[in-house]
Structures are given as structure tokens and as C-alpha cells.
C-alpha positions as CSV (number, residue, x, y, z in Angstrom):
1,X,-4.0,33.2,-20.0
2,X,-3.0,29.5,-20.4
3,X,-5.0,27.5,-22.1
4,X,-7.4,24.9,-19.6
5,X,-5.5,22.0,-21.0
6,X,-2.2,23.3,-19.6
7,X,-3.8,23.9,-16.6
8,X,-5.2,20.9,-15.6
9,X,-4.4,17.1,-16.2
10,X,-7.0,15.2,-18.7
11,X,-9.3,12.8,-17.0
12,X,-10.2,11.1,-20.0
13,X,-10.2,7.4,-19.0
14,X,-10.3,5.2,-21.4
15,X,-13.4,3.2,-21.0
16,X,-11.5,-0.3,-22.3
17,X,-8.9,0.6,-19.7
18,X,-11.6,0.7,-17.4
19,X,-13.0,-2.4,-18.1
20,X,-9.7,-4.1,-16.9
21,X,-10.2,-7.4,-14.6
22,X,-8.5,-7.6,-10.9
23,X,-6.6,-10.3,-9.8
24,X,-5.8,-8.8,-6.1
25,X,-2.2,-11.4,-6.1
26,X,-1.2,-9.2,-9.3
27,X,-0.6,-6.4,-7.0
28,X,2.9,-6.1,-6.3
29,X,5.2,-2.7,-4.5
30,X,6.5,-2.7,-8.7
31,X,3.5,-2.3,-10.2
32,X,0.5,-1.6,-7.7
33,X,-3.0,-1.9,-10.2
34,X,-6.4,-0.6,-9.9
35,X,-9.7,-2.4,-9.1
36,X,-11.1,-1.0,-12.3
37,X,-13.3,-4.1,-12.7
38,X,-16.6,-2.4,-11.1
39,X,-16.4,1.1,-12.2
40,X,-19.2,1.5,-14.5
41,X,-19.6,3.7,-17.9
42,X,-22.3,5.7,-17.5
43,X,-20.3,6.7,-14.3
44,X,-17.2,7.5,-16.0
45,X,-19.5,8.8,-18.5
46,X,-21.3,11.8,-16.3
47,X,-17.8,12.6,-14.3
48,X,-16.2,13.3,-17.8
49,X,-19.0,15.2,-18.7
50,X,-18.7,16.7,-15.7
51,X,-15.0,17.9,-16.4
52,X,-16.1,18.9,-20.1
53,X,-19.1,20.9,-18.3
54,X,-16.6,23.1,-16.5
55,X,-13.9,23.5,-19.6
56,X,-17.2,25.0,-21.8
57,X,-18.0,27.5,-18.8
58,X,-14.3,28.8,-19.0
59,X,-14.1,27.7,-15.6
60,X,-10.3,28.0,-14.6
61,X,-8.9,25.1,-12.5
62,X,-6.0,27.0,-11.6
63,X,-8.0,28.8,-8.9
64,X,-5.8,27.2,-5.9
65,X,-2.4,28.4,-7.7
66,X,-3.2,32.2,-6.9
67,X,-0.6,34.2,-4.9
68,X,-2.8,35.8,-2.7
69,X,-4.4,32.3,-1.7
70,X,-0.9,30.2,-1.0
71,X,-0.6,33.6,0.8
72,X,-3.2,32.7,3.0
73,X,-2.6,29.3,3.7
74,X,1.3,29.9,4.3
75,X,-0.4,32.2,7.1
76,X,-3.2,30.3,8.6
77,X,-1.4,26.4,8.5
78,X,2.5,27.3,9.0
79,X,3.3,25.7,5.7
80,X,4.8,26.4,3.1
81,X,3.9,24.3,-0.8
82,X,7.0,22.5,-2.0
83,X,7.7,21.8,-5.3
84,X,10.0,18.4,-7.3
85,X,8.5,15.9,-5.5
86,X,7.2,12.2,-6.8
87,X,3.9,10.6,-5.8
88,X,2.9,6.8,-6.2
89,X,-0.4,6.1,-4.6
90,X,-0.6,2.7,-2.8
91,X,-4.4,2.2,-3.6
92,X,-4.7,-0.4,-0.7
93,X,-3.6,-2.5,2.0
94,X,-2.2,-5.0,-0.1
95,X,-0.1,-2.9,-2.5
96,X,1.0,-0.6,0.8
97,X,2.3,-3.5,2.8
98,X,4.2,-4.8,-0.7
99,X,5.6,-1.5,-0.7
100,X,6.8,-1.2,2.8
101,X,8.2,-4.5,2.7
102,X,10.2,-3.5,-0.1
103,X,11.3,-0.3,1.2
104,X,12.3,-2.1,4.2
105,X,14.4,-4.6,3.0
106,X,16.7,-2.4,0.7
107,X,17.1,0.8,3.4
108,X,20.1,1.7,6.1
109,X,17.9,4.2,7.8
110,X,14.4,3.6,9.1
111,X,11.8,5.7,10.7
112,X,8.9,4.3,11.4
113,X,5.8,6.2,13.3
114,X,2.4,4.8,13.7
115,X,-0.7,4.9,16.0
116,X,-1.7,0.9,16.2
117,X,1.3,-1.6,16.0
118,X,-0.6,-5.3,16.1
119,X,2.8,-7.1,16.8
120,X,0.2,-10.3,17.6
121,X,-1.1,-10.7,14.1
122,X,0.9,-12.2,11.0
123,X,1.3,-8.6,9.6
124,X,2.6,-7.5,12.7
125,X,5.4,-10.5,13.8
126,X,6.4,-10.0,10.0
127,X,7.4,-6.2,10.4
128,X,9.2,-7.5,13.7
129,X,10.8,-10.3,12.0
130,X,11.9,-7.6,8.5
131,X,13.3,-4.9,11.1
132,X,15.0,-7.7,13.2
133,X,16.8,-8.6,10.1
134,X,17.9,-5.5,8.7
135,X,19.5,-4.7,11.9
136,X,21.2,-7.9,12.3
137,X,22.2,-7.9,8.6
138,X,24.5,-4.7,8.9
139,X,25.5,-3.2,12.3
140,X,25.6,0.4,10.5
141,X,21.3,0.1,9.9
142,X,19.3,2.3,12.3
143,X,15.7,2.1,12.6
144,X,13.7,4.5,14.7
145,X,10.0,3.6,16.0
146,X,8.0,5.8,17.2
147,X,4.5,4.9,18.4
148,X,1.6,6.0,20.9
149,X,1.5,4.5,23.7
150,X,-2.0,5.0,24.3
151,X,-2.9,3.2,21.4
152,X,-2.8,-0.3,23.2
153,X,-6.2,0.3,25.0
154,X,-6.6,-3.8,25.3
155,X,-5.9,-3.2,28.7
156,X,-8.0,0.1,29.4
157,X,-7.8,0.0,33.1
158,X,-3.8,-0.9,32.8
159,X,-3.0,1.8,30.5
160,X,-5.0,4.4,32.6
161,X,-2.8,3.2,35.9
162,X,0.2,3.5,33.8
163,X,-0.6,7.2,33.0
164,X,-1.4,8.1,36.6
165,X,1.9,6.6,38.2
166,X,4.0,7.4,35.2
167,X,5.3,3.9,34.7
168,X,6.6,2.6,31.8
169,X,5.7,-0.6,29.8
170,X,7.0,-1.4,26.9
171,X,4.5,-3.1,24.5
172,X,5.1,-6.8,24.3
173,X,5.3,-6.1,19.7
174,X,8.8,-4.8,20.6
175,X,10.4,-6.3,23.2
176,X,12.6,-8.4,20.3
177,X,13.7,-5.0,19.1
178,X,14.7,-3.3,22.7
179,X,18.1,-4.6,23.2
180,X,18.9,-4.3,19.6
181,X,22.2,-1.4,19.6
182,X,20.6,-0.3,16.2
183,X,16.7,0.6,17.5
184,X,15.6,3.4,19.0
185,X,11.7,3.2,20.6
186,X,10.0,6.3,20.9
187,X,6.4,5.8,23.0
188,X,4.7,9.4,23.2
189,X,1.9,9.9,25.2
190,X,3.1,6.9,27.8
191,X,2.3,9.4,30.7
192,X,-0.9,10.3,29.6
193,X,-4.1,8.7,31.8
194,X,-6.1,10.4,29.3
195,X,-7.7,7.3,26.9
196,X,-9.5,9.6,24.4
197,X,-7.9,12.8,24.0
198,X,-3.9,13.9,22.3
199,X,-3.3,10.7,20.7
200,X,-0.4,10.8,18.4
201,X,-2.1,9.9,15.5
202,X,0.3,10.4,12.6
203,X,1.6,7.2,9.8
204,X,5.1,7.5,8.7
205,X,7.5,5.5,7.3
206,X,10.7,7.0,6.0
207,X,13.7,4.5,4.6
208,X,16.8,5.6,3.2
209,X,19.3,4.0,1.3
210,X,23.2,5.7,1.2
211,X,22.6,7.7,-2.5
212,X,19.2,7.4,-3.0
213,X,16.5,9.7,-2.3
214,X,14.3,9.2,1.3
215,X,11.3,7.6,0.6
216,X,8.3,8.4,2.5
217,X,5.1,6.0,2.9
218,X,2.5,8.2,4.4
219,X,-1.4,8.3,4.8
220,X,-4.2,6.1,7.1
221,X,-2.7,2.9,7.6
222,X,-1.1,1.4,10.6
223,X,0.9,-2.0,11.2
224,X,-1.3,-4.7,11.3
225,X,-3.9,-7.1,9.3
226,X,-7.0,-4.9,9.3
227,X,-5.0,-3.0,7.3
228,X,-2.9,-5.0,5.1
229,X,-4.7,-7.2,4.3
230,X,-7.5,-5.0,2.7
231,X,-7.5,-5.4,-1.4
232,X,-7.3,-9.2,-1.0
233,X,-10.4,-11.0,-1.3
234,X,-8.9,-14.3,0.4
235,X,-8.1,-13.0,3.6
236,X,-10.3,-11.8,6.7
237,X,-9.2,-10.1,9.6
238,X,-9.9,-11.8,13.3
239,X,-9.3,-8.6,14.8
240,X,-12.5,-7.5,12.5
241,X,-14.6,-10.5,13.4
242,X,-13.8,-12.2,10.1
243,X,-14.5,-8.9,7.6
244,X,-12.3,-8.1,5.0
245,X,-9.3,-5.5,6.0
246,X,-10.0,-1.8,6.1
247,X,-10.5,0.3,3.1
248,X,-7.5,3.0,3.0
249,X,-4.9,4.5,1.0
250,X,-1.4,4.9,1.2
251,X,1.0,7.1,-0.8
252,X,5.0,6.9,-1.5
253,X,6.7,10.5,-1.8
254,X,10.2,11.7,-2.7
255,X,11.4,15.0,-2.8
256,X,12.6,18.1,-1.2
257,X,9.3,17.9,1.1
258,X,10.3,14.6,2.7
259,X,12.6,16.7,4.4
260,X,9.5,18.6,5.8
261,X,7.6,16.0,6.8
262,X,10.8,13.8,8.6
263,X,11.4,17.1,10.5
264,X,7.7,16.7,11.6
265,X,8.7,12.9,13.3
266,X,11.8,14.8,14.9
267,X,9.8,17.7,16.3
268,X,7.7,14.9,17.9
269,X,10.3,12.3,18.3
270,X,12.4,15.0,20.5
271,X,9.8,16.3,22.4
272,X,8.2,12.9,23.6
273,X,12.4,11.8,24.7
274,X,12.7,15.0,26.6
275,X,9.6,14.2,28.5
276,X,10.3,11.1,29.6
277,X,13.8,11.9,30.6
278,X,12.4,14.4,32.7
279,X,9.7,11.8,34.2
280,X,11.4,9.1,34.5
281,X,14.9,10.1,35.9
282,X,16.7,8.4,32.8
283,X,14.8,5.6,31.6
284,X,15.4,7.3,27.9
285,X,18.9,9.2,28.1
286,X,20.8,11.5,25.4
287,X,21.8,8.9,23.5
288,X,18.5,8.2,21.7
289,X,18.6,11.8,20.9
290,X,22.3,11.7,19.7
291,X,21.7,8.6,17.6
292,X,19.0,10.7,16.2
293,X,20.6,13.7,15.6
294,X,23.5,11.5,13.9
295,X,21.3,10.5,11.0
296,X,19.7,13.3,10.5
297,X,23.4,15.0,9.9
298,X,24.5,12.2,7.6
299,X,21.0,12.9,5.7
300,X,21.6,16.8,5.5
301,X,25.2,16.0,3.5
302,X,23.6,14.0,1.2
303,X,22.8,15.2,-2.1
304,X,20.5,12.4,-3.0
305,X,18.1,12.4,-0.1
306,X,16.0,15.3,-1.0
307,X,16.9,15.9,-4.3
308,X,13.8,16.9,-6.7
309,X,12.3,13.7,-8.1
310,X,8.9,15.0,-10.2
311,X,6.8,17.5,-10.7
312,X,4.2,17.3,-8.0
313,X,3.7,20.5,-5.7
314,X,3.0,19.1,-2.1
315,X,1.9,21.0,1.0
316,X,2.4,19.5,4.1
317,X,0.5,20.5,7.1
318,X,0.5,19.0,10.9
319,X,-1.9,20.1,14.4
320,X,-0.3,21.4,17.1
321,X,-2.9,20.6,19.4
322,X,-0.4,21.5,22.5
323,X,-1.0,25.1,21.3
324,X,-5.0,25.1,21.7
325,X,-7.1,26.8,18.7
326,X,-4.3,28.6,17.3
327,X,-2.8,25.3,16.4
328,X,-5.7,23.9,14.5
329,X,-3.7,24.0,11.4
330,X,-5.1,21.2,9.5
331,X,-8.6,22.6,10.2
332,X,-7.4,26.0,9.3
333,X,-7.2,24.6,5.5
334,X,-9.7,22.7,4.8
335,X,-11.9,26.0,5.9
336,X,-9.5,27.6,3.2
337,X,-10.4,25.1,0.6
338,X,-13.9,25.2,1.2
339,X,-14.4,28.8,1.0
340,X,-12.2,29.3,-1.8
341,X,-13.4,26.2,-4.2
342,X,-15.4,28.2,-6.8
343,X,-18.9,27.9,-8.3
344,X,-19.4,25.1,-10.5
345,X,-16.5,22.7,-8.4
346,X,-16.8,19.7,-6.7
347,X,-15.2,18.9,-3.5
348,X,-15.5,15.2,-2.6
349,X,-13.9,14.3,1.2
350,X,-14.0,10.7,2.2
351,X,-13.8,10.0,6.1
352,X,-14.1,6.8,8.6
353,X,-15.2,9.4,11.2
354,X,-17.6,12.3,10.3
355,X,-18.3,14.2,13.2
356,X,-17.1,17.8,12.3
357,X,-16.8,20.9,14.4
358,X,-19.6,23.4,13.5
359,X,-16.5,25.6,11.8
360,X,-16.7,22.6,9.2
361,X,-20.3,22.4,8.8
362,X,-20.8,26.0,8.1
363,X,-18.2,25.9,5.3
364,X,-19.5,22.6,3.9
365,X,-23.2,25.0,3.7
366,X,-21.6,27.9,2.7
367,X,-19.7,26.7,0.0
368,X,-23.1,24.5,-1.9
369,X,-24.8,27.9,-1.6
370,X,-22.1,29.5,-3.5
371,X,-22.8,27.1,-6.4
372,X,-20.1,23.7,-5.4
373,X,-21.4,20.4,-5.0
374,X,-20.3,19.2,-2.0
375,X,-20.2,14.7,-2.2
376,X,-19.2,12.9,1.4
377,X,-18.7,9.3,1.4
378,X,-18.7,8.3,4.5
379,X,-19.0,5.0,6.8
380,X,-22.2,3.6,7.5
381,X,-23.8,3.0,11.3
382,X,-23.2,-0.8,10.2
383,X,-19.6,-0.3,10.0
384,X,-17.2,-3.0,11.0
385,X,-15.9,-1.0,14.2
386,X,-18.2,-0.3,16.8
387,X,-16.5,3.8,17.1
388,X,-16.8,3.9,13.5
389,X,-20.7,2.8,13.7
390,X,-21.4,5.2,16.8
391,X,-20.0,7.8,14.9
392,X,-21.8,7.6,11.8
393,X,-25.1,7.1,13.6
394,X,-24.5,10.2,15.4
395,X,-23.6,11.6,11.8
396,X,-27.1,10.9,10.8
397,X,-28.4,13.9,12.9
398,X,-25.9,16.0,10.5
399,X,-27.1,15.1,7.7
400,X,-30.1,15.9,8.8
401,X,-28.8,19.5,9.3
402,X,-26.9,19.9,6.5
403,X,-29.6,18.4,3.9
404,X,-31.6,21.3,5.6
405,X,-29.6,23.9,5.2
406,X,-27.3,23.1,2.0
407,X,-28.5,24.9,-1.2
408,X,-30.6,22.2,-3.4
409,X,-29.2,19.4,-5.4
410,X,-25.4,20.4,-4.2
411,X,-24.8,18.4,-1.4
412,X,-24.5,14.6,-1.4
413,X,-23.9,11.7,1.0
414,X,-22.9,8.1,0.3
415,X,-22.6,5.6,2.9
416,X,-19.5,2.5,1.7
417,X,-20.7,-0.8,2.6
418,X,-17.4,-2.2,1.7
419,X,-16.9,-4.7,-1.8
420,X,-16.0,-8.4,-1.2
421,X,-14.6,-8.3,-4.8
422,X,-12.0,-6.1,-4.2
423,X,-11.6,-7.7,-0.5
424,X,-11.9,-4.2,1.4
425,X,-14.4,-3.3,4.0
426,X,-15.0,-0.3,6.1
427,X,-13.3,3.0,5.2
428,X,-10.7,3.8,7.0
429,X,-8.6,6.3,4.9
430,X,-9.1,10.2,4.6
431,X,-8.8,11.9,1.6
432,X,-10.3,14.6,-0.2
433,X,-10.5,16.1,-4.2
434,X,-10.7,19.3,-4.0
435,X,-12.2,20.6,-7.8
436,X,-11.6,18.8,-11.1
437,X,-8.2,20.3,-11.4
438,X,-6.1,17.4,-10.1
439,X,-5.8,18.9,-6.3
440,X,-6.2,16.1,-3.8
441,X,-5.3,15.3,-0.3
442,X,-4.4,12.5,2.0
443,X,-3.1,11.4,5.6
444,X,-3.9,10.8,9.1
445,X,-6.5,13.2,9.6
446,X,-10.3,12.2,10.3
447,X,-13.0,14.7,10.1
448,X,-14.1,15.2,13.1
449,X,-13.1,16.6,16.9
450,X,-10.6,14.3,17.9
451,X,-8.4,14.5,14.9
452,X,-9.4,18.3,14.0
453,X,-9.0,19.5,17.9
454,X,-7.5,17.1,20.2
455,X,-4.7,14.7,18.0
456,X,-1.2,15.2,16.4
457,X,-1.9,14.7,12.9
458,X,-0.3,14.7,9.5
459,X,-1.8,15.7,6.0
460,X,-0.8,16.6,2.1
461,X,-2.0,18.5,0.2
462,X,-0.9,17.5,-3.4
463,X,-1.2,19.2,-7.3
464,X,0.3,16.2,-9.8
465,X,-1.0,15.8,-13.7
466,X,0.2,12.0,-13.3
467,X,-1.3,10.7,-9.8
468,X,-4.2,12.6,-10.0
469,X,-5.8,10.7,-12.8
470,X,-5.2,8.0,-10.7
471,X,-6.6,9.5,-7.9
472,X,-9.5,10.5,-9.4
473,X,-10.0,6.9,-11.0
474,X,-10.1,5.5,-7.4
475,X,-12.7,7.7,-5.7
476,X,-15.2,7.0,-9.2
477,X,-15.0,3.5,-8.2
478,X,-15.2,4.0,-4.5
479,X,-18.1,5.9,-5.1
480,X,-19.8,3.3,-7.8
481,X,-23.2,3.0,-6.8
482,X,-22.5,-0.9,-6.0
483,X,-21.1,-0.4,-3.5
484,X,-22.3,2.3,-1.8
485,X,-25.8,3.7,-0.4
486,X,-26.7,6.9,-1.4
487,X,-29.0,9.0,1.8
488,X,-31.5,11.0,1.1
489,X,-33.0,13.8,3.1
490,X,-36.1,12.1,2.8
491,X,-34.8,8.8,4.5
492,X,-33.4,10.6,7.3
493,X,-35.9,12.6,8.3
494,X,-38.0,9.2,8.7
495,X,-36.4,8.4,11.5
496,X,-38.4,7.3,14.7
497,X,-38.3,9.7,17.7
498,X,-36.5,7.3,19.3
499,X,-34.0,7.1,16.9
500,X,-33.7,10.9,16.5
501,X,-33.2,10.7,20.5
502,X,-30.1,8.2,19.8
503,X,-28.5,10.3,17.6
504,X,-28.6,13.5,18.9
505,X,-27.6,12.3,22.0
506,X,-24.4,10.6,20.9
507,X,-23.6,13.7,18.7
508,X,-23.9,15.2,21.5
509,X,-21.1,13.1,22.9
510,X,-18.9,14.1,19.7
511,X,-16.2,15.1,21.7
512,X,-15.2,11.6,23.3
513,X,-16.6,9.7,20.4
């Protein structure tokens, strides 16, 4: 048997290293930093004795490596885990936007995907302005967008007409872009009357440079100042009504599973042009497809593009919502996780939105009775949003459940009220650790019914002795008690009738939430 310090990465943290000071305009795409400035030591203190705790019970950490369990998950989430890949974590808005930037500027093949495009804010007339650029800079660049068109609801009423005459608009962000020979715009969903359900949910951007690998940004962010502007403590967001950007994580991946998740963006890119071919009697023609299809060829002969770049194993999973509950994938794994995750683990998931099917729920209860801790961090009903708010109010009748049926002094809920010194405020990223032994995931995901049931959605799943560290670095401090309320059963169970009344009714309404 190996011996537990082969299995897993150390997550000894030096507590001088810990101590380091922020300054948020340090953060560059080069050399992205750490907020490390409010992580206390008795907190890194009790999660290394945490680690130690499980090395003296002869705990094994390599419990997620077994052949019969990638078995299972190869079965129930049509993936496969993929090994030789490279993984940076973009800890914020700020060092994700640097990155992108940079990625942008040096890359002959873009493919861009992504829910909210603000092309009205600085973040978003500078992406414009970058792309615009590029393609003007070298007639051989080609940049692909693709984007929901059912994110713009500014115009509810507009956007629900739209859907029920199956009329096309382009958004106003890209009409710079449209007669450009090198773009290609890809709106999914732009038939769709249906506000709330099937968005397209995913966050990807692939560049590529002629004899360099693909590199893939990928997790919660989308194109715009609430996000990149998060991590810097001198900017507020209008859009937010003057609160710091959102709270999210981004990661940069190279590798043979790139090549996975880009044929992801072409399963959807192809299936959204041969819709509205079909709808719209030519409005999109074959030669988006060809252009695509032209790339993708050029990318194949190259020996650089997915060639293996580190030692992270990565598995990559997507919904297929089109296919009802057999194509609950991404729910199909987590259930996997949490019933597999053995006694004396920790699984920590962070979500915006916390409204779970009951599949979840049961897991989450299952699993604390088998002997894991299970820790949420979660948004608070103050959150800057007002979905993110109704959400986590109606969460407030689950907790209420789940303190009641967890097993004692193994589950735990944190509420983020955001931290001005590192300029973030409401969550908006989802990730999860999954056990001590460097396993964590990230991506577009939310936990609850809309993301779970209804949404294309994208998510990794990701063992790597390097990031990991990091990883685990950045949900202590998320979860420093500074910053964040921890809920009690004691507090939630003193809540009125009437607001019992509020929240069971809006969890109620978890499926249009």
C-alpha cells in the first residue's frame, strides 16, 4: 500500500506565508496571489489538525482512485477522467479578467461561450474593443461567440415576444462584431419564450495560438463588471447598486481534456446553428458550421494543442437536460461523491444558489450519518441579488430540515457576507472539496433545480498535488469566521410563523426560483 504521503498532497501552510499582505493591483494573469491577509492561525491550525487527524486513523485519501468507483461514474455521468493536464486557478475577478485579456491578445483561434455578456459596462466594451482588434490585426484570426440569448432579460416582455414569433435580435454588445468575416455568433435558446427554464448556462473561453497548447478559462464567471471587477477593493459595480463585484473563481486548463470540453461548445455550438437554420429559412447558413468545422481540423493536426501539460487528472462532466432525468449527469456525481466520501471526510460545496432536489438532500443526510462532516457556505437572504436573496431565504426552511435530520455535530452552514478588504461580495462561484485528499471541483453549475434539472451546464472534477493546496488555502479563508455567519439550528428554528410561512412558500416555488 502506498504510503498516505504519496497519496495525498501536504497541506501544511506555512503560517508566515499565510500572514502575507494583499495589494489587489499586485494581481496580474503572470502571477495571480492570494488574499492570505485574513486567514487566521487557529484556523489553519484546526484544518491541519484536521488533515493530521485523518493520517493517524490510517484513513486512505485515495478512496476516489478505486476502479470499481471511476467505473461507476464513467457509467452514470458519460465521462471519462483524463489524465496530463495543467491547472492554474484564477482566484478572482480581477486575476480572471487579467488572464483572459492576456489569452486574448496573443491567440489565432477564439471560442468564447458565456451566459451574461454586459457589452454596456467598461468590462464589456473592453472585450468588444480586444476581439475587434485581434480580428482586424490578422485576417487568418477566428473567434467564435457563443451566448444565450435568453440571458438579456432587460427587456422581459421583448425577449418573450421574440421567442413566440421566432424573431431574431441580435444583442446590441455585438453588433461591432457581426460584419466582421473572422466572427462567428452563436445565440442558443433565441427561440425559446421560456424566461426561466434551459438556459445555456455554461463559461468557456478557449484561445489557441499556432504551436501552443489550447488554453481553456472555465468556471462561474461571465463578461462583465460584477464579475471582473471582484478582488479589487476600489471598484463597485452599478449594475450591483454600488457593491463590490461577485465572489467567483475561475481556472485556466491545458491538456488532452481541453479537447473534451471544446467538443462540449461544438456539440452545442452545432446544435443551436442547425436550429435556427431550420427556423429561420437561412438567417445562419453552412458556412458558420464550415468555418467551424475548419478550425477544429486545423486543431486535430496539431500536435501542440492537446498535448499533456501536468499531472492533474480532470473529469469533465456536462447536463443534457434535452434528454430529461437520464441526462442529469452532473447531479448523477455529486450523488456519487456524497455516498462514496468515507467516514471521517469532509465535503465542503460552496453555491450562490442552494435550493437542491430532495436526491441531494438525502445524500447530504445520508452521508453525515455515515460519519462525514458535511460544511455549506452559502449566500445569505441579504445577498446583493434579489434571486440570490429569495433563494437563500427559501434555503432557510432547508436548513431547518437538514439540521433536523443530519447526524449531530456533522453538518455545518456558513452564510458569506462578502469582505470589503479583499473587494468581493456575494458568492457567485460553485465549487466543492470533496475529502482532504486534494479532490476538488469547479464550473457553471449551481446547486439547485435550474442548474441540476433544467440548464446546460459544465463542471470538473479535478485531482492535482499543486492546485489543490491552493485550492484548499482559498476556501480556509472564504470560510474565516470574519467574514462569514455561521447558522445554527437553534437560530432557525426561531423563526416567526410568519417567516416560516415565507420560506416554505418560496421553497415551494424552487422550481422557477
Amino acid at each position: 500500500m502506498e504510503k498516505l504521503e504519496q497519496i495525498i498532497p501536504r497541506v501544511d501552510i506555512g503560517l508566515a506565508e499565510a500572514q502575507v499582505k494583499l495589494d489587489p493591483h499586485e494581481i496580474s494573469a503572470d502571477k495571480p496571489r492570494f488574499g492570505l491577509n485574513s486567514i487566521r492561525e487557529d484556523v489553519l491550525k484546526e484544518h491541519l489538525a484536521e488533515l493530521e487527524g485523518l493520517r493517524n486513523q490510517k484513513v486512505s485519501l485515495a478512496w476516489h482512485r478505486e476502479p470499481t468507483f471511476q467505473a461507476q461514474l464513467d457509467r452514470v455521468t458519460h465521462s471519462q477522467a483524463v489524465g496530463g493536464n495543467s491547472v492554474k486557478l484564477l482566484v478572482n475577478g480581477v486575476a480572471s479578467q487579467a488572464q483572459r485579456e492576456k489569452n486574448i491578445k496573443e491567440a489565432d483561434v477564439i471560442f468564447l461561450k458565456t451566459y451574461n455578456f454586459h457589452g454596456d459596462d467598461v468590462t464589456g466594451r473592453r472585450m468588444i474593443k480586444l476581439l475587434k482588434e485581434r480580428l482586424e490585426a490578422d485576417p487568418k484570426v477566428k473567434v467564435f461567440i457563443q451566448y444565450d440569448a435568453k440571458a438579456d432579460t432587460s427587456n422581459a416582455l421583448g425577449a418573450i415576444w421574440r421567442g413566440l414569433t421566432k424573431s431574431f435580435k441580435l444583442p446590441a454588445a455585438f453588433g461591432e462584431l457581426e460584419k466582421m468575416p473572422g466572427c462567428v455568433l452563436i445565440p442558443t435558446n433565441s427561440d425559446s419564450p421560456n424566461l426561466l427554464y434551459g438556459k445555456d448556462h455554461e463559461k468557456y473561453l478557449f484561445t489557441y495560438k499556432e504551436g501552443e497548447p489550447v488554453k481553456l478559462i472555465m468556471g462561474g464567471m461571465n463578461v462583465g463588471d460584477d464579475w471582473a471587477y471582484g478582488g479589487d477593493p476600489n471598484q463597485r459595480v452599478e449594475d450591483l447598486h454600488g457593491a463590490y463585484g461577485y465572489r467567483d473563481t475561475d481556472s485556466e486548463i491545458c491538456g488532452p481534456v481541453v479537447k473534451t470540453i471544446l467538443n462540449e461548445y461544438v456539440f452545442d455550438a452545432a446544435n443551436a446553428l442547425t436550429e435556427q437554420n431550420r427556423l429561420r429559412g437561412g438567417v445562419f447558413t453552412n458556412r458558420e458550421m464550415q468555418q467551424l468545422e475548419a478550425v477544429l481540423a486545423k486543431l486535430q493536426k496539431s500536435k501542440a494543442a492537446y498535448a499533456p501539460a501536468g499531472k492533474a487528472t480532470i473529469r469533465f462532466v456536462a447536463n443534457r437536460p434535452e434528454q430529461g432525468v437520464a441526462g442529469q449527469y452532473i447531479e448523477a456525481l455529486y450523488l456519487a461523491y456524497l455516498e462514496r466520501i468515507p467516514q471521517g471526510e469532509t465535503a465542503t460545496i460552496v453555491s450562490p444558489f442552494f435550493l437542491p432536489p430532495d436526491s441531494i438532500l438525502t445524500a447530504i443526510k445520508l452521508a453525515t450519518q455515515r460519519g462525514v462532516k458535511v460544511r455549506l457556505l452559502l449566500n445569505p437572504p441579504e445577498a446583493t441579488e434579489s434571486a440570490m436573496g429569495m433563494v437563500a431565504t427559501a434555503a432557510q426552511d432547508v436548513y431547518r430540515e437538514l439540521f433536523r435530520d443530519c447526524a449531530k455535530n456533522k453538518l455545518e452552514i456558513y452564510e458569506y457576507h462578502g469582505n470589503p478588504k479583499q473587494g468581493v461580495g456575494s458568492f457567485h462561484h460553485k465549487l466543492a472539496m470533496l475529502g482532504l485528499g486534494g479532490l476538488y471541483s469547479l464550473g457553471s453549475s449551481n446547486m439547485d433545480y435550474h442548474s441540476l434539472r433544467h440548464n446546460t451546464e459544465g463542471v470538473v472534477i479535478v485531482e492535482d498535488k499543486d492546485s489543490s493546496v491552493d485550492f484548499a488555502k482559498m476556501m480556509q479563508i472564504d470560510l474565516d469566521e470574519a467574514v462569514v455567519h455561521r447558522v445554527t439550528r437553534e437560530e432557525v428554528e426561531a423563526a416567526s410563523f410568519f417567516e416560516r410561512a415565507k420560506q416554505k412558500l418560496l421553497r415551494k416555488l424552487r422550481y422557477i426560483l
